[in-house]
C-alpha positions in Angstrom: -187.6 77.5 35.2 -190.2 79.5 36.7 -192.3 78.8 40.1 -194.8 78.1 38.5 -194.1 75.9 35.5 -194.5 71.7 35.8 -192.0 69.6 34.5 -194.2 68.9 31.7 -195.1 72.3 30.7 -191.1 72.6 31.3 -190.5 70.0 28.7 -193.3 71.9 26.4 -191.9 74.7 26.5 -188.2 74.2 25.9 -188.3 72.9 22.4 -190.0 75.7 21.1 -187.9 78.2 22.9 -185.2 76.5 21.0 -187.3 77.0 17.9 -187.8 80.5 18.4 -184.6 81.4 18.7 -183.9 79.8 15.1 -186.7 81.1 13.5 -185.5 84.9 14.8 -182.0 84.1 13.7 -183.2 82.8 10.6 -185.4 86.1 9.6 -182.3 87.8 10.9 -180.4 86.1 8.0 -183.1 86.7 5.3 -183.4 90.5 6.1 -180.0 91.1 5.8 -179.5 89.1 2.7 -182.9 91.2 1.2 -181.3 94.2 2.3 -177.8 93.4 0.9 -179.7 92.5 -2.8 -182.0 95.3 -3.0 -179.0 97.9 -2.5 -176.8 95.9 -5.3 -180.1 95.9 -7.6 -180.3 99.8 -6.9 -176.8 100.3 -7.6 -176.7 98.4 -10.6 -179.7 100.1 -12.3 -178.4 103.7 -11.9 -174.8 102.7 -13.1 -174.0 103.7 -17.4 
C-alpha cells in the first residue's frame, strides 16, 4: 500500500493488479506458443 492510496482506491486497484499479472502471463504463453509454431512451420517447409 502506498501513503497515499484510500482503502477504496486500495480495493480498486488490487483486482486489476491481479488481472494484470494474468493478462502478462497469458501473452507470455501465446508468444511462446507463436514462436514455437512458426519455427516448426519453417522447418517443415524447407524439409524434402
Amino acid at each position: 500500500m502506498r501513503a497515499w492510496q484510500t482503502g477504496e482506491e486500495r480495493d480498486r486497484i488490487k483486482p486489476l493488479e491481479r488481472e494484470n499479472r494474468e493478462l502478462r502471463q497469458a501473452n507470455e504463453i501465446l508468444r511462446k506458443a507463436s514462436a514455437y509454431f512458426a519455427a516448426a512451420e519453417l522447418d517443415r517447409r524447407f524439409k524434402p
